[in-house]
C-alpha positions as CSV (number, residue, x, y, z in Angstrom):
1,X,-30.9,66.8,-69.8
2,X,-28.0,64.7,-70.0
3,X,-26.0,63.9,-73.0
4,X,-25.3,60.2,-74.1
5,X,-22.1,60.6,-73.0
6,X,-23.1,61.6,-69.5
7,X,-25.6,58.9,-69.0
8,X,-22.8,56.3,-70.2
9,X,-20.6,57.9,-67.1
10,X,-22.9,57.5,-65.0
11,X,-24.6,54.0,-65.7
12,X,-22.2,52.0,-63.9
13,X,-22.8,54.0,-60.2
14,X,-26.0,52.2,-60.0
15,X,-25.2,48.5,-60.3
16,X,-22.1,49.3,-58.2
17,X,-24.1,50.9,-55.5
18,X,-26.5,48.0,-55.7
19,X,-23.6,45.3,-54.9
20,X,-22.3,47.5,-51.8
21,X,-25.4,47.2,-50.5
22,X,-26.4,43.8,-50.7
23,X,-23.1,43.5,-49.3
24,X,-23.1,45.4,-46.6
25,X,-26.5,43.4,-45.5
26,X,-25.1,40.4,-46.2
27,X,-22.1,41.3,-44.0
28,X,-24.4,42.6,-41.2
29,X,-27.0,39.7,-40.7
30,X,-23.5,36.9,-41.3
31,X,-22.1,39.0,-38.2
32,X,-25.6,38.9,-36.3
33,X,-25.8,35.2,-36.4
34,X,-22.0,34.9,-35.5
35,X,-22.5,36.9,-32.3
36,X,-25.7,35.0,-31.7
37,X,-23.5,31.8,-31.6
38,X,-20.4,32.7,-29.9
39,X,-23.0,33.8,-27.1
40,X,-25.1,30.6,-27.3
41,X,-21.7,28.8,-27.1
42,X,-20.3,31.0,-23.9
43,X,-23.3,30.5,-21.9
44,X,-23.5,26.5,-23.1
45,X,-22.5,24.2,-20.2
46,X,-23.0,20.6,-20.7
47,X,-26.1,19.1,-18.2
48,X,-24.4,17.1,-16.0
49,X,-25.0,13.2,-17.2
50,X,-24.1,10.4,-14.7
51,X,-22.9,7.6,-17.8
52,X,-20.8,10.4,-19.2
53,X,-18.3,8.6,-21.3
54,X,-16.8,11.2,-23.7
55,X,-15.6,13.0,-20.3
56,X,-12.1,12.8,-19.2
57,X,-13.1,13.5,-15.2
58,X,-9.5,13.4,-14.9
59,X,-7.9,17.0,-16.3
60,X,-9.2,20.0,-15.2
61,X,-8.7,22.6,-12.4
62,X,-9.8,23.2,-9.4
63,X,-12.3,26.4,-8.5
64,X,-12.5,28.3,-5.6
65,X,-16.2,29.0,-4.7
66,X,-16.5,30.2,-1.0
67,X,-20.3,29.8,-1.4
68,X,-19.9,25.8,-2.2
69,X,-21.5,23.3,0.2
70,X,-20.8,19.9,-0.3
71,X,-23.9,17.7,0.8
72,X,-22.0,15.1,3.1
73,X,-21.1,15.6,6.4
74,X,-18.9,17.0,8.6
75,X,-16.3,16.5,10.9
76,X,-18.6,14.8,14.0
77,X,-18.2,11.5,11.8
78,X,-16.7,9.3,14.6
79,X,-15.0,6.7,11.7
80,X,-12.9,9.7,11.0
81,X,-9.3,9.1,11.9
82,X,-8.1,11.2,14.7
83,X,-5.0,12.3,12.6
84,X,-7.0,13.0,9.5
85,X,-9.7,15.0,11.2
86,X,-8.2,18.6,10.7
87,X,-11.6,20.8,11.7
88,X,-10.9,19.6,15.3
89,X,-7.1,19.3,14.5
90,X,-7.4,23.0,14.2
91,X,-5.8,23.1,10.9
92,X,-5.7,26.8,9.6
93,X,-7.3,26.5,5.8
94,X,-9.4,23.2,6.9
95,X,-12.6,24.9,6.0
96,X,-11.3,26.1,2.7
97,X,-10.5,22.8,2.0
98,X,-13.6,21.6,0.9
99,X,-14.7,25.1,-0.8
100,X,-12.0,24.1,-3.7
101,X,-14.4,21.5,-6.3
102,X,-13.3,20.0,-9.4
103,X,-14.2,21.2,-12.6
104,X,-12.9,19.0,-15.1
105,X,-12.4,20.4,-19.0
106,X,-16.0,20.7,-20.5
107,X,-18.2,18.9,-18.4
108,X,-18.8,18.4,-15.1
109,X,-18.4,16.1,-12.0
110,X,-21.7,16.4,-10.2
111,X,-21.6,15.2,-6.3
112,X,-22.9,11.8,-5.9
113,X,-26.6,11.8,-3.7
114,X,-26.2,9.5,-1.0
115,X,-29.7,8.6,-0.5
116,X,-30.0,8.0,-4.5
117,X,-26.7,5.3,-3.6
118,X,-28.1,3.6,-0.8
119,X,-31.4,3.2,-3.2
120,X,-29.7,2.0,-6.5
121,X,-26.9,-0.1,-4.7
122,X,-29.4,-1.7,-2.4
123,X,-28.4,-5.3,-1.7
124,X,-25.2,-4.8,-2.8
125,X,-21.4,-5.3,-1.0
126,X,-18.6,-3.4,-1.9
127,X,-14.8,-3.8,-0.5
128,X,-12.0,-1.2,-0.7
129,X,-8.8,-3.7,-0.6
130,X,-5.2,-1.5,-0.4
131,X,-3.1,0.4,2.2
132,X,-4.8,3.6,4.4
133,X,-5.3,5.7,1.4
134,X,-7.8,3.5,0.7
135,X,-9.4,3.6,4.3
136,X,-9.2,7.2,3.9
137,X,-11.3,6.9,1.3
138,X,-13.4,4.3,2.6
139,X,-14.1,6.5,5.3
140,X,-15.3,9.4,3.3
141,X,-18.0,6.7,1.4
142,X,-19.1,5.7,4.7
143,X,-19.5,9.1,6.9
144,X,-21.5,10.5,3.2
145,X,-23.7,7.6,3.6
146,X,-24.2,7.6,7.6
147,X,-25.7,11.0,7.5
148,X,-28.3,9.9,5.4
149,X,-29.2,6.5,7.1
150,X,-28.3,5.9,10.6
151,X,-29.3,2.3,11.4
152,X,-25.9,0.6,10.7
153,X,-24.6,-2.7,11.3
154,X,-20.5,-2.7,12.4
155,X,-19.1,-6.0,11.7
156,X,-16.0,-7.2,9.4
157,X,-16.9,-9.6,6.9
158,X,-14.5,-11.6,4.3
159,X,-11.6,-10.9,6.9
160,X,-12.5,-7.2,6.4
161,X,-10.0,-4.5,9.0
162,X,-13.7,-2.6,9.2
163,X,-17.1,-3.0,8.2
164,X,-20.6,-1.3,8.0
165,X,-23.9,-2.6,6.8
166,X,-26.8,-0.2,6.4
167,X,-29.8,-2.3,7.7
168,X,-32.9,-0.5,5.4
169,X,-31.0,-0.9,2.1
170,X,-29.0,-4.2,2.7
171,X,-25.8,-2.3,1.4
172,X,-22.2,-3.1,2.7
173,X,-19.0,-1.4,2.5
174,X,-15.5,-2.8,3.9
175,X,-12.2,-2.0,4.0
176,X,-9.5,-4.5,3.7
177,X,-6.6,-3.8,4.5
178,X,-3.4,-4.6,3.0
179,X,-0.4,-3.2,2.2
180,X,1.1,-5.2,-0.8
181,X,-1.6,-6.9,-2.0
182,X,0.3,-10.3,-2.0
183,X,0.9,-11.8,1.6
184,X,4.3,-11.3,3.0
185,X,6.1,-11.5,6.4
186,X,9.7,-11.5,8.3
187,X,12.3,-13.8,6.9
188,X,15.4,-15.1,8.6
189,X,18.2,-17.4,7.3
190,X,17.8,-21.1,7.6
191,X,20.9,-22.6,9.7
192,X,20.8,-25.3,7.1
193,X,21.2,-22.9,4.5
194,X,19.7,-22.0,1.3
195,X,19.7,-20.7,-1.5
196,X,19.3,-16.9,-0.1
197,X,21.6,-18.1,2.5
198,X,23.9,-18.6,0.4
199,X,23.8,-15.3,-1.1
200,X,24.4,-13.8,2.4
201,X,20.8,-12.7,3.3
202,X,20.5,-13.2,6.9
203,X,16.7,-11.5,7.0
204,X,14.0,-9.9,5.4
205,X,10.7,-9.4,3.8
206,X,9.5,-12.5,2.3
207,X,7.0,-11.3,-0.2
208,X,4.4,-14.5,-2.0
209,X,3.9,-12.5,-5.7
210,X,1.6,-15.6,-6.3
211,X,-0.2,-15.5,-2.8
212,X,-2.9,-12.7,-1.5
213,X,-2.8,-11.1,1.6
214,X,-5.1,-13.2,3.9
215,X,-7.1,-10.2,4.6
216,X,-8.8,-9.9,1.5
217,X,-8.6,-13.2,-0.3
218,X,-12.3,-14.2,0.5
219,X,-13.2,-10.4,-0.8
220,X,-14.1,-11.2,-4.9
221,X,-16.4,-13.9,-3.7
222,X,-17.9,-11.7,-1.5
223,X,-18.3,-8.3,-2.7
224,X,-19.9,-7.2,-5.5
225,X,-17.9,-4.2,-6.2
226,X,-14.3,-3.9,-5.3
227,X,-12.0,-1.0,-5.5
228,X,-7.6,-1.4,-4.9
229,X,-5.2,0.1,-4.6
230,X,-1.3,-0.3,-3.9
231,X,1.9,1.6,-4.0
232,X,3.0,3.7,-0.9
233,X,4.7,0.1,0.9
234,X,6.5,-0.5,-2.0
235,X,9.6,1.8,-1.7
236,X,9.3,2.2,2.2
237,X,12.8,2.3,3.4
238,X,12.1,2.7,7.0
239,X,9.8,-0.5,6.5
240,X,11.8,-2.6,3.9
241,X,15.8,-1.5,4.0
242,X,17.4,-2.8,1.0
243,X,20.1,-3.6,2.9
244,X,19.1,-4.4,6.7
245,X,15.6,-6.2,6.0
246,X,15.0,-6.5,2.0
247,X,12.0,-7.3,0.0
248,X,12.7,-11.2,-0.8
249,X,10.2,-12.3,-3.7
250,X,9.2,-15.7,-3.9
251,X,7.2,-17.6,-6.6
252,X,5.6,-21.1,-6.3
253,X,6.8,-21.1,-2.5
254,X,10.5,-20.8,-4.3
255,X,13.2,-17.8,-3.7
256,X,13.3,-16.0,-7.1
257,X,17.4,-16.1,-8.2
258,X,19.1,-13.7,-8.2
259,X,16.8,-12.1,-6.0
260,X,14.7,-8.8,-7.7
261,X,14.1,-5.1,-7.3
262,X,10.9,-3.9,-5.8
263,X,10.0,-2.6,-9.0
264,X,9.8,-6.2,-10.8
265,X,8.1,-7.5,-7.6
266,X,5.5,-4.8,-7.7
267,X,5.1,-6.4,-11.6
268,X,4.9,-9.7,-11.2
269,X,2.4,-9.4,-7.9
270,X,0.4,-6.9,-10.0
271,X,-0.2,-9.8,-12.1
272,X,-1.2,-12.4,-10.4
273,X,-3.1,-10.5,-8.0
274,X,-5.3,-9.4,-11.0
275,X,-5.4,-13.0,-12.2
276,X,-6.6,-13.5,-8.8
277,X,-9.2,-11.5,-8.6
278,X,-10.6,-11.8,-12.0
279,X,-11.0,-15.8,-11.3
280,X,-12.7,-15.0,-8.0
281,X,-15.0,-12.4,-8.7
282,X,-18.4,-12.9,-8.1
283,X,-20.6,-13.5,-11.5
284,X,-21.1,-9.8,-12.7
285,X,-18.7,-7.8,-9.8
286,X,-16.8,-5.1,-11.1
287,X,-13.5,-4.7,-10.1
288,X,-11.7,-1.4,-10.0
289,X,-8.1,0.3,-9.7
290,X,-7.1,3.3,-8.1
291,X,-4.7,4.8,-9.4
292,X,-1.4,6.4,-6.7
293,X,-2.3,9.0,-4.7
294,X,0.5,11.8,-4.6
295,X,2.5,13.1,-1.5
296,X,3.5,16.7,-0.8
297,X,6.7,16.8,0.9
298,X,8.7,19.9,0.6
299,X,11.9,20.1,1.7
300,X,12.7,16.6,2.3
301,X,10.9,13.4,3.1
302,X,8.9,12.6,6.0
303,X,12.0,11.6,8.2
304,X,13.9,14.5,6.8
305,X,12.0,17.4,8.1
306,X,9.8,17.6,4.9
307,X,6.2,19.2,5.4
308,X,3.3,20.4,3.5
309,X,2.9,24.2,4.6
310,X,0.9,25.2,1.5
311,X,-2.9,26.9,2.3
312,X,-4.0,27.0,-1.5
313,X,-4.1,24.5,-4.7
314,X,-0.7,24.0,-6.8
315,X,0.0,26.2,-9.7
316,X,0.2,24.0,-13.0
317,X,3.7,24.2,-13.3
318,X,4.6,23.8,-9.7
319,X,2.8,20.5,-9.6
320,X,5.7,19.6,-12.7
321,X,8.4,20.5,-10.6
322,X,7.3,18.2,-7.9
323,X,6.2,15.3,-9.9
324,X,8.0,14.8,-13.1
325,X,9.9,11.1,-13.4
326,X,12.6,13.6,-15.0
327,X,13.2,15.7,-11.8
328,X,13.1,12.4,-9.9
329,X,12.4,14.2,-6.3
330,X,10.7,13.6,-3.5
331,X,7.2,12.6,-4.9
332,X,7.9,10.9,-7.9
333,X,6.6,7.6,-6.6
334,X,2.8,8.5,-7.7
335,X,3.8,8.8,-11.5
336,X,6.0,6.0,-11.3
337,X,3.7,3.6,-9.7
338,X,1.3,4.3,-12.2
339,X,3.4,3.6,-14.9
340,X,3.4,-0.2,-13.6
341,X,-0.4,-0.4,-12.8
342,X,-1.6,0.9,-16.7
343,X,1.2,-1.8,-17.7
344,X,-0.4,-4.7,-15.8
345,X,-3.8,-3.7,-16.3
346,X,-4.0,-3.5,-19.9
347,X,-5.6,-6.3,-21.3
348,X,-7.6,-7.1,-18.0
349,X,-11.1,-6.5,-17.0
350,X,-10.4,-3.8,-14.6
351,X,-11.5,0.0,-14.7
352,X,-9.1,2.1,-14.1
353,X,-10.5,4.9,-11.6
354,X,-7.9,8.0,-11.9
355,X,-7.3,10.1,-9.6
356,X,-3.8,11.0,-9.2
357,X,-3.7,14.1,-11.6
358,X,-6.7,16.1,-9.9
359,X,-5.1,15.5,-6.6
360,X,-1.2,16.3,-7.8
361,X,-2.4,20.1,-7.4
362,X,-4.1,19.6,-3.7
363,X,-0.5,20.4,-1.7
364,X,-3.3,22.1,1.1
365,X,-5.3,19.2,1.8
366,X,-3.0,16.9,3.6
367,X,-3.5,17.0,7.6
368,X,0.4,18.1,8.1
369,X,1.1,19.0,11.8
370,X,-2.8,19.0,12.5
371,X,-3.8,17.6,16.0
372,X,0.0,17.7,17.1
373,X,2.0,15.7,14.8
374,X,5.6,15.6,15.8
375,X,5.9,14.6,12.0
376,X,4.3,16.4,9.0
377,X,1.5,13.8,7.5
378,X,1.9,14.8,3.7
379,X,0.5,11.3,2.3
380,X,-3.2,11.3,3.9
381,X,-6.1,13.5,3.5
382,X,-8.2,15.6,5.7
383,X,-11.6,14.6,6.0
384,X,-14.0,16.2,5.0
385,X,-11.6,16.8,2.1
386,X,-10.6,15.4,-1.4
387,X,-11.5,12.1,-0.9
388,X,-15.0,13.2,-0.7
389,X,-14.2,14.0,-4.8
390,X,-12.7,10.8,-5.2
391,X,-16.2,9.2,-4.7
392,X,-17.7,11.6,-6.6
393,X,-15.7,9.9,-9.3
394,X,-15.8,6.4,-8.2
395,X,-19.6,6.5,-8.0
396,X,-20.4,8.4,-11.2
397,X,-17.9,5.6,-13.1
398,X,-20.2,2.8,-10.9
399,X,-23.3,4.5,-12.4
400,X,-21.7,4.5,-15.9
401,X,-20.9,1.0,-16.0
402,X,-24.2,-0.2,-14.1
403,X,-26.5,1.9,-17.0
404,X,-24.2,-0.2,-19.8
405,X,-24.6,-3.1,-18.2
């Protein structure tokens, strides 16, 4: 039998003993639940939503996935540019191309369904207005929809370059083409003279910042959806030398004095071509930007023996090296032109449609020497290719603002 003393020793074992193992249980059912929700939140992947606005579509990476099969079409589209159709081109990676999709950080760009389009953007027109980037893009729209519906109308309305109409569903797309946005032409000194004359311009690029391009100046009041672009004209030396033919910017039919850079010209026509088309839209259009698509010339420029040799996606900090404003190479002009569209479209009614980062990494989808280019092509895109993602975008953000509308 134990003593007093004993017992007193060994009283305190038992409440101790106790607490270790309500501790221990505790600790065991706090990890259980924490395993249980660190593998509910692994497997979780947001269900794709169409008017997803918390989703930055723009960031992300691309994923290889040789099993991927893009529901558009392929490379029989006869409205694909010769020059940007690489399958038949005989580019190596061509196929690959399209095996790369977007996966932007958590959530996800689902492909648009052409025949769900045509059927919620029946009687409805929509214009791309902007250089070929925006043809190649228009292109992509059109050869997605023309597998799906065949019985198309080809005509060019509003002064359109090219034009389709899909007969069952009353829906129209056009390009427009223009390379500026505002209209401009060859300029030559007066024999009078002037006051460019007397500055000693003898010719040049006389560029209307107030004016827009004939081509598309009936477009707002036409179309109920429009989609521009500009950029890739504005420092083209081969087209505008600053010294044999010059950019000359006039305002109010007037010379502006002293004359301007192309970067202040690219301002002011930014905004009066968004004054523009904000007065002309039709009641309820939605007008769009896209934002500059990058080139990939390595090496040089176009005219310098630059070319685009790459078969894979850009490594994050590769795509730095090419296109930081502080390294000031080759491709800069994406970034930089961008700069001036978020400045002129702040404040307007506009929706900016991004695509510039997501195609920064795509150095393997340009068509490069592909069908026998004496010159590597480093600015388009091969089609089927990332334009095809473009849409993706530019349709989920027309689905967004139709269902807040």
């Amino acid at each position: 039998m134990a003593t007093k003393d004993q017992q007193h020793k060994k009283l305190p074992l038992f409440p101790l003993l106790s607490l270790l193992c309500f501790a221990s249980v505790f600790l065991a059912l706090s990890l259980s639940k924490r395993a249980s929700i660190s593998k509910e939140t692994t497997h979780f992947r947001p269900t794709p939503t169409v008017a997803s606005t918390s989703c930055n579509y723009s960031h992300g990476s691309w994923i290889y996935d040789p099993n991927w099969i893009p529901n558009n079409y392929d490379s029989s589209c006869k409205e694909i540019f010769k020059g940007w159709n690489c399958i038949s081109g005989n580019k190596s990676n061509a196929r690959d191309i399209i095996k790369w999709r977007w996966q932007p950080n958590g959530c996800d760009l689902p492909p648009f369904d052409p025949v769900r389009f045509l059927q919620t953007f029946r009687d409805t027109n929509i214009g791309f207005v902007g250089d070929s980037l925006n043809r190649n893009m228009f292109v992509s729209l059109f050869c997605s929809l023309k597998r799906v519906s065949s019985d198309v109308k080809k005509w060019r309305p509003a002064g359109a370059d090219r034009g389709f109409t899909f007969i069952h569903y009353n829906l129209t797309i056009a390009y427009h083409r223009t390379n500026l946005l505002a209209r401009y032409g060859r300029w030559s000194a007066n024999s009078n003279g002037g006051e460019l004359e007397s500055l000693g311009y003898k010719e040049g690029y006389r560029v209307d910042v107030d004016i827009p391009e004939g081509t598309w100046a009936d477009a707002p009041s036409f179309h109920d959806v429009l989609i521009f672009n500009t950029g890739h004209w504005w420092w083209a030396p081969t087209k505008f030398d600053p010294v044999k033919s010059p950019m000359l910017f006039f305002e109010n039919n007037q010379p502006l004095i002293p004359p301007v850079l192309p970067d202040v010209g690219l301002d002011k026509v930014l905004k009066h071509m968004i004054l523009f088309a904000e007065r002309r839209m039709r009641p309820g259009g939605i007008k769009l930007f896209r934002t500059q698509s990058p080139r990939h010339f390595e090496g040089g420029d176009w005219d310098q023996g630059g070319s685009c040799p790459r078969l894979q996606p850009l490594l994050p900090e590769k795509v730095e090296e090419l296109f930081s404003l502080k390294n000031n190479g080759t491709n800069v002009e994406s970034r930089l032109v961008n700069q001036h569209l978020f400045k002129a479209l702040k404040g307007s009614t506009f929706h900016i449609l991004d695509i510039t980062h997501m195609s920064e990494f795509r150095a393997d989808a340009h068509p490069a020497t592909a069908g026998g280019k004496k010159h590597d092509d480093c600015m388009h895109w091969c089609l089927p290719g990332i334009t095809d993602i473009w849409n993706d975008l530019f349709i989920t953000h027309l689905n967004s603002i139709k269902s807040r509308d």
